[in-house]
Short mmCIF file of the C-alpha atoms (twelve columns), coordinates in Angstrom:
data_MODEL
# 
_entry.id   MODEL 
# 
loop_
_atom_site.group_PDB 
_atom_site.id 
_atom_site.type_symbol 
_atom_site.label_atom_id 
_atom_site.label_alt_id 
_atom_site.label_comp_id 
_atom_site.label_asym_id 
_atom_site.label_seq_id 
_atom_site.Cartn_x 
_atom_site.Cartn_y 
_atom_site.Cartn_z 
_atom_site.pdbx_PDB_model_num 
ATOM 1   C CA . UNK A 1   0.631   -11.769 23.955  1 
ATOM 2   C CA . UNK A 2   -2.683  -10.385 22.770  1 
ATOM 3   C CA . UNK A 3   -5.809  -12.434 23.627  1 
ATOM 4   C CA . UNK A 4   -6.429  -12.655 19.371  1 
ATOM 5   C CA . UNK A 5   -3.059  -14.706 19.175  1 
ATOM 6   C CA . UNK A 6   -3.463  -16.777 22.243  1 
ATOM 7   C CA . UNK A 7   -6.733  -18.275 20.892  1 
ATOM 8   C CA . UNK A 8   -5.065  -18.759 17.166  1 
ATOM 9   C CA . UNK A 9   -2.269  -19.961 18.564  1 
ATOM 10  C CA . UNK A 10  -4.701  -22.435 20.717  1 
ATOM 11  C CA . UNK A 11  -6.587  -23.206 17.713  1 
ATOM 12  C CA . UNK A 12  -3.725  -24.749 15.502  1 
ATOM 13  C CA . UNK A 13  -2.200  -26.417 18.674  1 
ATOM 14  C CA . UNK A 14  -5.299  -28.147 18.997  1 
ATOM 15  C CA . UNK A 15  -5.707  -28.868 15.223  1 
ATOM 16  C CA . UNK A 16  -1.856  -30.462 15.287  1 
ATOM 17  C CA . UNK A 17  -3.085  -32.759 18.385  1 
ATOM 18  C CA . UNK A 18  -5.873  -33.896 16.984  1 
ATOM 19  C CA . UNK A 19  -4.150  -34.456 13.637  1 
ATOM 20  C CA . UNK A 20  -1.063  -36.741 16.271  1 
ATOM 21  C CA . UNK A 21  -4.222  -38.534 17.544  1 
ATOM 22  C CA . UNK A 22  -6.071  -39.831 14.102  1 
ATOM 23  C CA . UNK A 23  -2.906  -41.213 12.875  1 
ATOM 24  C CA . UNK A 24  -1.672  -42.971 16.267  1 
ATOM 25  C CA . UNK A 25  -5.135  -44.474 16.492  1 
ATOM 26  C CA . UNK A 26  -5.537  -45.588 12.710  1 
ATOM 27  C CA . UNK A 27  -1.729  -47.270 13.268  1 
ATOM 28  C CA . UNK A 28  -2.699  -48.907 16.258  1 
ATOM 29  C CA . UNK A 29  -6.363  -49.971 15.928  1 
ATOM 30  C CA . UNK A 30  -6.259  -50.504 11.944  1 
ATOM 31  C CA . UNK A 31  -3.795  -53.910 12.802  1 
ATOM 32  C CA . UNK A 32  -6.538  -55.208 15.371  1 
ATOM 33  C CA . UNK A 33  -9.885  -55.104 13.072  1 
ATOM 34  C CA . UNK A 34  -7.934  -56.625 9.970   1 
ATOM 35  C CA . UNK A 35  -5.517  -57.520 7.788   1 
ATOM 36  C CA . UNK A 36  -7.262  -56.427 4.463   1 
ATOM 37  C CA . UNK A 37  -7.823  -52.848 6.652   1 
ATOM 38  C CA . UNK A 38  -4.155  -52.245 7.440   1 
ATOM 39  C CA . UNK A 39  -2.721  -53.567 4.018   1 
ATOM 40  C CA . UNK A 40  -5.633  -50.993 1.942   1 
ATOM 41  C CA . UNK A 41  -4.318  -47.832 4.629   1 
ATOM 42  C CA . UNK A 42  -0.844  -48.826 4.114   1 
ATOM 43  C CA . UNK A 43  -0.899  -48.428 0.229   1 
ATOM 44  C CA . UNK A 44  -3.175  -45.190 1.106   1 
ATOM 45  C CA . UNK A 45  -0.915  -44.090 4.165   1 
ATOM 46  C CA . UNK A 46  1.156   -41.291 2.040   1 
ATOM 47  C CA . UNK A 47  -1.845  -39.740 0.642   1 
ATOM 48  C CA . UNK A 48  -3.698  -39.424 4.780   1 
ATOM 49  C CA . UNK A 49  -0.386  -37.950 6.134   1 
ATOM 50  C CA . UNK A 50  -0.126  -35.881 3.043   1 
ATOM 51  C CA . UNK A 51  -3.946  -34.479 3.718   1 
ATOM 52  C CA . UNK A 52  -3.159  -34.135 7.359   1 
ATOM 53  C CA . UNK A 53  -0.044  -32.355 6.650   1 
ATOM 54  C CA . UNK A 54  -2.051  -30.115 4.552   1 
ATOM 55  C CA . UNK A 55  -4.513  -29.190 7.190   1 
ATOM 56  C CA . UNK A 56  -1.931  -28.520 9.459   1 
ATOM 57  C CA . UNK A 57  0.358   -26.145 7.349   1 
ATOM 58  C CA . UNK A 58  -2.606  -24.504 6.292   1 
ATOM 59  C CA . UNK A 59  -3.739  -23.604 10.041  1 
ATOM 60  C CA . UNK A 60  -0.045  -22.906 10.743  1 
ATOM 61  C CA . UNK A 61  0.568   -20.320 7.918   1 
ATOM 62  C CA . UNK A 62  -2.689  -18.268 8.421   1 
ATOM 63  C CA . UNK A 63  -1.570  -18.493 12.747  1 
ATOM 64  C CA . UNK A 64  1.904   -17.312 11.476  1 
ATOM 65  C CA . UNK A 65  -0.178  -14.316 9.149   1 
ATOM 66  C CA . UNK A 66  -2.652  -13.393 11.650  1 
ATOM 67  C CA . UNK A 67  -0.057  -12.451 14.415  1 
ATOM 68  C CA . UNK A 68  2.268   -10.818 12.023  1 
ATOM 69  C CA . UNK A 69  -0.364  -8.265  11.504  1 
ATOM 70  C CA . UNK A 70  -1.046  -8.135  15.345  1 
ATOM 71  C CA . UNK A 71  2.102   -7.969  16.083  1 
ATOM 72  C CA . UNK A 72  3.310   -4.785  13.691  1 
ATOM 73  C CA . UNK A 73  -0.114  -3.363  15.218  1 
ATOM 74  C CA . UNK A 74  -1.815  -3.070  12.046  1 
ATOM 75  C CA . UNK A 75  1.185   -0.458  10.805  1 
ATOM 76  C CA . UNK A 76  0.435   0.025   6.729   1 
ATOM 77  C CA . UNK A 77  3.375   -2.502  5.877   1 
ATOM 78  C CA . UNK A 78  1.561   -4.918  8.171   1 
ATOM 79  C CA . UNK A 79  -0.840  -6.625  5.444   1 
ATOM 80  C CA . UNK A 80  1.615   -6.434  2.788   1 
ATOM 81  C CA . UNK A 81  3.995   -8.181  5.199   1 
ATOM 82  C CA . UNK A 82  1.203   -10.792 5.774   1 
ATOM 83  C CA . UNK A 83  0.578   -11.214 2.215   1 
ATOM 84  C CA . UNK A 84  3.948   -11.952 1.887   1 
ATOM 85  C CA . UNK A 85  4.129   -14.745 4.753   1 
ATOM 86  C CA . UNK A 86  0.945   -16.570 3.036   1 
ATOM 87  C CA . UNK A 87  2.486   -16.764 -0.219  1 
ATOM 88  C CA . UNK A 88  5.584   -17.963 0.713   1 
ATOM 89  C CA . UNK A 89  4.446   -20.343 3.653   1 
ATOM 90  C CA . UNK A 90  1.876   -21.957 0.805   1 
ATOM 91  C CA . UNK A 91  4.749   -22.166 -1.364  1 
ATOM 92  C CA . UNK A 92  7.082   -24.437 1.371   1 
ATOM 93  C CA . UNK A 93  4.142   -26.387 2.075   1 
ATOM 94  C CA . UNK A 94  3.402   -27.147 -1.457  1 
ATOM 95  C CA . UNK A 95  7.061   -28.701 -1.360  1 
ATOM 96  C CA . UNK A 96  6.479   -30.345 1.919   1 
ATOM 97  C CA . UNK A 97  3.206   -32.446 0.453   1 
ATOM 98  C CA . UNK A 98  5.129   -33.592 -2.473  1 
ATOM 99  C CA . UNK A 99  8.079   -34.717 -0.523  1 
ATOM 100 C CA . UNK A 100 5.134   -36.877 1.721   1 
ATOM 101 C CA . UNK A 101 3.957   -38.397 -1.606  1 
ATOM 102 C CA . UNK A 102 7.310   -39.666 -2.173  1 
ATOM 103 C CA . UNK A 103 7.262   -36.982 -5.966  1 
ATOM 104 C CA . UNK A 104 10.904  -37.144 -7.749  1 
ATOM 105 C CA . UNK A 105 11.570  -33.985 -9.159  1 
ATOM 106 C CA . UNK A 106 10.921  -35.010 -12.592 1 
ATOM 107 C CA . UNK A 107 7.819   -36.058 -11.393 1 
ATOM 108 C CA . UNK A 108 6.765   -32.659 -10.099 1 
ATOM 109 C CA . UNK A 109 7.747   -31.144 -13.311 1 
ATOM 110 C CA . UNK A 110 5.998   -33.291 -15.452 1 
ATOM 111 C CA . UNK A 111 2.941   -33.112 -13.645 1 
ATOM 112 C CA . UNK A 112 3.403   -29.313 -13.004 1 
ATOM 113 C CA . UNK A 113 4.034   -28.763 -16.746 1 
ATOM 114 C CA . UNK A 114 0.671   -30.746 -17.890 1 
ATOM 115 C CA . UNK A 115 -1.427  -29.227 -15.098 1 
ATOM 116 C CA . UNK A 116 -0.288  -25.712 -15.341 1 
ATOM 117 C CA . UNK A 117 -1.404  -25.814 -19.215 1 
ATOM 118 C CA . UNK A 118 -4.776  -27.053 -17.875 1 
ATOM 119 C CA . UNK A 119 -5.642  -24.827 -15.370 1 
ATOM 120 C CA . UNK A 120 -3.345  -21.867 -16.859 1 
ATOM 121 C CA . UNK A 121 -6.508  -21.593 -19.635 1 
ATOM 122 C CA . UNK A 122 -9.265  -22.358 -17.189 1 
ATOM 123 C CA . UNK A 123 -7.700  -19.660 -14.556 1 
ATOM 124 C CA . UNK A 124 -6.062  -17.022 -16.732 1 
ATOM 125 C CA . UNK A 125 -8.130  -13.880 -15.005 1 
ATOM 126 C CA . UNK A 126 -7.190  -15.082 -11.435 1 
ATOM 127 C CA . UNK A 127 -3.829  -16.301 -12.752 1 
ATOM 128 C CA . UNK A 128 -3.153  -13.026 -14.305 1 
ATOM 129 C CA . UNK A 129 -4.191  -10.974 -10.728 1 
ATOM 130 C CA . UNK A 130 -2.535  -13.593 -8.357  1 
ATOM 131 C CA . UNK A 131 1.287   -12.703 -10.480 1 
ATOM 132 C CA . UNK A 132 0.668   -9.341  -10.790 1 
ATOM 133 C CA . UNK A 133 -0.142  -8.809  -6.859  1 
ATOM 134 C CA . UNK A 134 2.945   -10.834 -6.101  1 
ATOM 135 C CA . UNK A 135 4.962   -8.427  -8.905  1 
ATOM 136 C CA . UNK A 136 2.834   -5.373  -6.838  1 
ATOM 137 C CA . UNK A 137 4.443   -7.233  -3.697  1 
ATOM 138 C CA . UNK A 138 8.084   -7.507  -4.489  1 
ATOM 139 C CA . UNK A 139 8.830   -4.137  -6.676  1 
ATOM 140 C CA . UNK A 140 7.416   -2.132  -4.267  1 
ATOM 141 C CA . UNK A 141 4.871   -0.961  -7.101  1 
ATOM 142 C CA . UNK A 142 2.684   0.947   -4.527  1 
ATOM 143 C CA . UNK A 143 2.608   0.579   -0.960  1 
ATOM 144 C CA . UNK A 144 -0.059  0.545   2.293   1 
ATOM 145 C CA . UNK A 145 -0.592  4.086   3.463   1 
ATOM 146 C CA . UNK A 146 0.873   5.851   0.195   1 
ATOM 147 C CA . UNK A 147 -1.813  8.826   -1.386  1 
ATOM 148 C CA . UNK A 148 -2.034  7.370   -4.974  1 
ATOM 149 C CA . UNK A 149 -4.153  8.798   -8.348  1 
ATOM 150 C CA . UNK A 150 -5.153  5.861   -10.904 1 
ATOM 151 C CA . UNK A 151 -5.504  6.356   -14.029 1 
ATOM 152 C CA . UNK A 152 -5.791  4.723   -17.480 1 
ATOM 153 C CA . UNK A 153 -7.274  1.227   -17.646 1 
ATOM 154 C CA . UNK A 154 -9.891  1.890   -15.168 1 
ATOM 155 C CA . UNK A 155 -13.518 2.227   -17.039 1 
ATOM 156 C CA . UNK A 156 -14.079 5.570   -15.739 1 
ATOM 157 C CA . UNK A 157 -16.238 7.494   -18.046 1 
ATOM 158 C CA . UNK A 158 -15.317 11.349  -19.327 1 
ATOM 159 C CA . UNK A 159 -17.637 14.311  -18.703 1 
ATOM 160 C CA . UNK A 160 -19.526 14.757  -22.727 1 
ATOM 161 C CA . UNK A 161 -20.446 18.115  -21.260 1 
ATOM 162 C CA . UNK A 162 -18.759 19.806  -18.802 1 
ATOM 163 C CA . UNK A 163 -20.362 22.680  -16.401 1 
ATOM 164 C CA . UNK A 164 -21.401 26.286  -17.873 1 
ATOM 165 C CA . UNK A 165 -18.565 28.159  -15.437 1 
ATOM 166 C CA . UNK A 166 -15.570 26.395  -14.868 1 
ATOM 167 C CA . UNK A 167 -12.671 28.878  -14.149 1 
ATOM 168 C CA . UNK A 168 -9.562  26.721  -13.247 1 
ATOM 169 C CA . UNK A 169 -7.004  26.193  -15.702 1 
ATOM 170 C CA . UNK A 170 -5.799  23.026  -13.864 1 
ATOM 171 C CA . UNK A 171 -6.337  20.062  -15.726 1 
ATOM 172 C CA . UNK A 172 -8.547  16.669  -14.760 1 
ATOM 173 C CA . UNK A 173 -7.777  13.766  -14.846 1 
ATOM 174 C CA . UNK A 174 -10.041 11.258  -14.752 1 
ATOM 175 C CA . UNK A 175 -8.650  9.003   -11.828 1 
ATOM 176 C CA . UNK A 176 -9.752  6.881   -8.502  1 
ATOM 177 C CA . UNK A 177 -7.724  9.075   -5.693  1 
ATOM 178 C CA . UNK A 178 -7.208  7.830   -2.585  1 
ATOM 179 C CA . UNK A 179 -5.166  5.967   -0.356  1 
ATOM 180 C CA . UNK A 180 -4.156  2.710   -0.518  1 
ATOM 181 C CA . UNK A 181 -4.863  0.366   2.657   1 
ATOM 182 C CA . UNK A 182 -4.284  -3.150  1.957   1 
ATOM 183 C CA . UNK A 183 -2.659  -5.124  -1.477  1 
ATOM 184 C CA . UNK A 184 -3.851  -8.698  -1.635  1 
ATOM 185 C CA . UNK A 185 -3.027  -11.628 -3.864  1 
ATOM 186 C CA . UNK A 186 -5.976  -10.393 -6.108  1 
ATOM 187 C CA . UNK A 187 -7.137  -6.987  -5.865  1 
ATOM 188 C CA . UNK A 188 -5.457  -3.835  -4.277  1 
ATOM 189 C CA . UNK A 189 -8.120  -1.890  -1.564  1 
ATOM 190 C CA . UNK A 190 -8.004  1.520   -1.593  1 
ATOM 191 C CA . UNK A 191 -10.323 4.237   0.486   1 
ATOM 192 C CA . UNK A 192 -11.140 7.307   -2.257  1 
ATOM 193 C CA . UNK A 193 -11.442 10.659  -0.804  1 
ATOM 194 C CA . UNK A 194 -15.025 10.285  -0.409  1 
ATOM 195 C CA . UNK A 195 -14.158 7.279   2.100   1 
ATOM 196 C CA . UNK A 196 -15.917 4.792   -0.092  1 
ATOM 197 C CA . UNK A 197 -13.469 1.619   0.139   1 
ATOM 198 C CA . UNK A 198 -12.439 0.694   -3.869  1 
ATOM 199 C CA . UNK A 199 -10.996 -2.597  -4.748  1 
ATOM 200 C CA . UNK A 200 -9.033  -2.584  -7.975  1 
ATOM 201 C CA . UNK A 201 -8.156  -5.798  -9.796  1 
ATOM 202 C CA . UNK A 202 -4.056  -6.476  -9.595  1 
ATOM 203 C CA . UNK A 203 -4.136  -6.933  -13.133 1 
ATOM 204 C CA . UNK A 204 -5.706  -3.832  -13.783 1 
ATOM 205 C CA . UNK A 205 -3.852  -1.945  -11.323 1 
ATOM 206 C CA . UNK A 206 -0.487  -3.142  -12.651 1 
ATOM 207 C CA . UNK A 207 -1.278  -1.773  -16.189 1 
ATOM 208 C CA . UNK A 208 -2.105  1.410   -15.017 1 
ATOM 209 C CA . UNK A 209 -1.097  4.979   -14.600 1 
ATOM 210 C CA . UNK A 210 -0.314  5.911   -10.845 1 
ATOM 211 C CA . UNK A 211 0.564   9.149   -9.722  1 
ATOM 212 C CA . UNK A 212 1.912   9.281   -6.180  1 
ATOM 213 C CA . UNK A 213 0.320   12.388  -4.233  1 
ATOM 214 C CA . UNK A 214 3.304   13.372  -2.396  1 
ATOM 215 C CA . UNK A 215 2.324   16.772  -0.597  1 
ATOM 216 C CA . UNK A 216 6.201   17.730  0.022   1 
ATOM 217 C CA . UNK A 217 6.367   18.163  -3.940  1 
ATOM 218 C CA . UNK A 218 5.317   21.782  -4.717  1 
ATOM 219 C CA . UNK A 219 2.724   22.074  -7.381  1 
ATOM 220 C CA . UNK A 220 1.590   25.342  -10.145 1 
ATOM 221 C CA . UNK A 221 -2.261  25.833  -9.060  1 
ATOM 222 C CA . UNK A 222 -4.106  28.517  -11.421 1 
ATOM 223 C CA . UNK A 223 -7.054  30.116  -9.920  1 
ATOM 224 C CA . UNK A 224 -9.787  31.873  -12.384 1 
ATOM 225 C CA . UNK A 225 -12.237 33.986  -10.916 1 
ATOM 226 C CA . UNK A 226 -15.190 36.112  -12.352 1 
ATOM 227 C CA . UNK A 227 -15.647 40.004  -11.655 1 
ATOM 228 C CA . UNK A 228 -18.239 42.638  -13.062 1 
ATOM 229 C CA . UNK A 229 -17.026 45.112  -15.217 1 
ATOM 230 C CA . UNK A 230 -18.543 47.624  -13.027 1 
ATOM 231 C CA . UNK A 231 -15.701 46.748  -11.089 1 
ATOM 232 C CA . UNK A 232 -12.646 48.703  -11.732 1 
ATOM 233 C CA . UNK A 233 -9.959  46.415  -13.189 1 
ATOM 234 C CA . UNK A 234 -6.987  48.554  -11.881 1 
ATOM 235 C CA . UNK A 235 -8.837  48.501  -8.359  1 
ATOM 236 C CA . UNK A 236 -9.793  45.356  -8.438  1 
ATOM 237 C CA . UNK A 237 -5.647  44.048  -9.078  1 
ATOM 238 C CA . UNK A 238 -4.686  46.570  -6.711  1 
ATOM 239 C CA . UNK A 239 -6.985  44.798  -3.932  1 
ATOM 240 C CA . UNK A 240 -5.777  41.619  -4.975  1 
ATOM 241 C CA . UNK A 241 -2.487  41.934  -4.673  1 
ATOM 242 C CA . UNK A 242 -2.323  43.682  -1.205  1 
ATOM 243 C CA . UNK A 243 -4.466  40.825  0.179   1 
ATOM 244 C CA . UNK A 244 -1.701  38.058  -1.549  1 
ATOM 245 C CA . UNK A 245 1.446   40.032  -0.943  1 
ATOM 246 C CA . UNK A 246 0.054   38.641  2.913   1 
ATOM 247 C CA . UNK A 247 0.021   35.559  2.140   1 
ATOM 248 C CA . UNK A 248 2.484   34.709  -1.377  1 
ATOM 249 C CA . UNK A 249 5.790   35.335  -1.738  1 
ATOM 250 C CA . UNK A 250 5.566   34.253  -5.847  1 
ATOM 251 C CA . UNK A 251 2.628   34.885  -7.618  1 
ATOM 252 C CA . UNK A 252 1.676   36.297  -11.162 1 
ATOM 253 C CA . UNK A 253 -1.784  37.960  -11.338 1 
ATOM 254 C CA . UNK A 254 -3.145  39.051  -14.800 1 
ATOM 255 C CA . UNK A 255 -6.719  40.376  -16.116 1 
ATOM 256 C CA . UNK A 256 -6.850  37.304  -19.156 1 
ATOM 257 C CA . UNK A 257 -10.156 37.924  -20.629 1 
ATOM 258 C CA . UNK A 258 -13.802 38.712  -20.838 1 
ATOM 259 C CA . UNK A 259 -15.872 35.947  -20.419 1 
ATOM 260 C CA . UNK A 260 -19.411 38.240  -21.898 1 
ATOM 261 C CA . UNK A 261 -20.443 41.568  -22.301 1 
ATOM 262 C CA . UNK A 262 -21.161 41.816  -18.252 1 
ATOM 263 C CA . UNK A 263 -17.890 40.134  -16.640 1 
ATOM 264 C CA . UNK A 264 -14.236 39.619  -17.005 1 
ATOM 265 C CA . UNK A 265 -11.627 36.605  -15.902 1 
ATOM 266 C CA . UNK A 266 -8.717  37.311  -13.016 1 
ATOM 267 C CA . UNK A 267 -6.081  34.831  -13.378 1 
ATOM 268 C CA . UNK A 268 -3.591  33.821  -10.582 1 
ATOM 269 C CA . UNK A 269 -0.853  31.817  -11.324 1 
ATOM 270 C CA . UNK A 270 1.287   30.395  -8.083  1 
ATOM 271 C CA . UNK A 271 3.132   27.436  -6.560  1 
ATOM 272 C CA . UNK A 272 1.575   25.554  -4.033  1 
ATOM 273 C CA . UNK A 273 4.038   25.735  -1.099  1 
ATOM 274 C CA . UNK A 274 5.609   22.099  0.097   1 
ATOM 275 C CA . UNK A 275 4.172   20.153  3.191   1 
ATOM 276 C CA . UNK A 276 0.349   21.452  2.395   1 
ATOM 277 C CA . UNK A 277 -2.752  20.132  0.299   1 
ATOM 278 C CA . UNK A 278 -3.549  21.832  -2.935  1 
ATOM 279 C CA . UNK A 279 -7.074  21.710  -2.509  1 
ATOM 280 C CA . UNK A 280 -6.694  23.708  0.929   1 
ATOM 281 C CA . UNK A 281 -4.348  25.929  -0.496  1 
ATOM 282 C CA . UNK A 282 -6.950  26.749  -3.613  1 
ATOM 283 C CA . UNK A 283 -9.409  26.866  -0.914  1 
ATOM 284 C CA . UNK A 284 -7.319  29.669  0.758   1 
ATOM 285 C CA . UNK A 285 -6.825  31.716  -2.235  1 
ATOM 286 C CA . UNK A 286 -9.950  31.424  -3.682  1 
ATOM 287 C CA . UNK A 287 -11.316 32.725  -0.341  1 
ATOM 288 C CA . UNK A 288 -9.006  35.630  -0.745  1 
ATOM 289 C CA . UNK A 289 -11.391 36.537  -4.097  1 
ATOM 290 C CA . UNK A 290 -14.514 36.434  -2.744  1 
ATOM 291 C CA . UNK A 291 -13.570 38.917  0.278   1 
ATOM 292 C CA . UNK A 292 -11.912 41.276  -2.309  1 
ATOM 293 C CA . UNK A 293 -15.045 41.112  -4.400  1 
ATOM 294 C CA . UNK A 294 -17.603 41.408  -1.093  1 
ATOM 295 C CA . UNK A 295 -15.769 44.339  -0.043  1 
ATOM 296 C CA . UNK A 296 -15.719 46.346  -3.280  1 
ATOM 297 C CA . UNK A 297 -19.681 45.765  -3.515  1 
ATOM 298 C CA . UNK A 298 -20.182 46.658  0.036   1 
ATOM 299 C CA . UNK A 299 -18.581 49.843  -0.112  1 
ATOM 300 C CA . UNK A 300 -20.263 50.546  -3.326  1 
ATOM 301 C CA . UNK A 301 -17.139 50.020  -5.865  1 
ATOM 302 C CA . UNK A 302 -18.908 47.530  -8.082  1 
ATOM 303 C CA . UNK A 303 -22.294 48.908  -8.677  1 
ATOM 304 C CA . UNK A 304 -23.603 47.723  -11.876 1 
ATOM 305 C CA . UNK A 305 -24.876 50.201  -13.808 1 
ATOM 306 C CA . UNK A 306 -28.461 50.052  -15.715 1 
ATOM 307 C CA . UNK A 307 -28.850 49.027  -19.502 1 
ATOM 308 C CA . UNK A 308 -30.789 51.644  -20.755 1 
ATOM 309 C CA . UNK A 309 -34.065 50.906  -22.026 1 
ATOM 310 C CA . UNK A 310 -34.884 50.330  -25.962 1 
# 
């Protein structure tokens, strides 16, 4: 047992003792001091035990919690495991204080039905979070550790006016991408790829678009890239494709336009292969342009000829 558990488990030991103690010594000194005393604590006795009781469970169920985590060694089901423990324990004890008040069930309802109305209006943001992380909990929704891209009620603002060059043909999506670490009872964490640590509201989350990133799924990457005319176009394919036929077994390589009176566009069109990262994989390919285009220049294929003067 780790030295974290020993000391909770300690701690709510300690907190049941104490809780023993108080009521032993209010039912055995309260009869000695008076009669008025003991008759008042009787008629109030349901409602102590009942807070007691409380106190208790509560230090019980977050004991229970804590060493769940500890003891899946903080695994990525371990928090949504724990999650699960707190809402449920809360749950029994809610069911154990009413049976110390001495509630009926129709009791319980009524009240339930009256108070839920009440705080269902004041509470409707935290109430709408607190279902949908236990609906995030039980469907399976997303999970701890999965590679996840949100998308559609996030306020994420789109680019008015996008960059001069910008040669892919893959789309954007405007997203928070990252993976997801812990789901709570109100908001989901998630680390983005810049390792800044987002935390999405459940109810936001839940009406969102989510696109697993699964890198055994194979994906269509385009890469655009950007060569002088200077540079021969039959040369330049030719290059190309003896540096891919290395390294693709299915590719499609075109010359698709001219982007001004000084350059024109290369297109490659290929599959990302399972079992690898697109953006390493683009970064492989697009590495294979630039050395094409750096060795044409160096040995003095690409020299740009001079505009004469008017």
């Amino acid at each position: 047992m780790s030295e974290g558990v020993r000391r909770r488990l300690l701690g709510a030991v300690l907190v049941l003792v104490v809780a023993i103690a108080m009521v032993s010594l209010l039912n055995a000194v309260l009869p000695l001091l008076s009669k008025d005393l003991t008759q008042a604590y009787a008629a109030y006795r349901g409602f102590v035990v009942a807070a007691i009781a409380l106190v208790v469970g509560i230090a019980i169920i977050q004991l229970i919690a804590s060493a769940t985590v500890i003891w899946l060694k903080r695994g990525r089901e371990a928090y949504l495991v724990r999650n699960v423990v707190l809402v449920l324990g809360y749950i029994v004890l809610g069911f154990v204080v009413a049976a110390i008040l001495g509630l009926s069930g129709e009791t319980i309802l009524a009240s339930a039905t009256f108070s839920g109305l009440v705080i269902g209006l004041a509470l409707q943001p935290i109430l709408s979070n607190f279902f949908s992380g236990l609906l995030i909990l039980l469907s399976g929704y997303v999970k701890p550790g999965q590679d996840v891209r949100i998308a559609g009620a996030i306020p994420i603002s789109f680019l008015a006016f996008p960059a001069y060059k910008f040669f892919s043909r893959d789309y954007v999506v405007p997203s928070v991408r990252g993976r997801v670490i812990e789901i709570g009872l109100l908001y989901t964490k998630i680390v983005d790829i810049d390792g800044n640590v987002v935390k999405i509201s459940n109810n936001i989350l839940l009406n969102s678009s989510v696109v697993l990133e699964k890198v055994y799924e194979s994906r269509r990457v385009q890469i655009r890239y950007e060569f002088p005319v200077a540079c021969s176009p039959g040369l330049v394919l030719g290059k190309l494709r003896e540096a891919f036929n290395n390294t693709l077994n299915d590719y499609e390589l075109y010359i698709e336009e001219q982007s001004d009176k000084q350059y024109y566009i290369v297109l490659l069109i290929t599959t990302a292969p399972p079992n690898i990262k697109v953006r390493e994989f683009r970064s492989k390919l697009l590495k294979e342009f630039i050395e094409v285009h750096r060795k044409l220049t160096i040995n003095g294929l690409c020299q740009q000829t001079q505009q004469p003067a008017r």
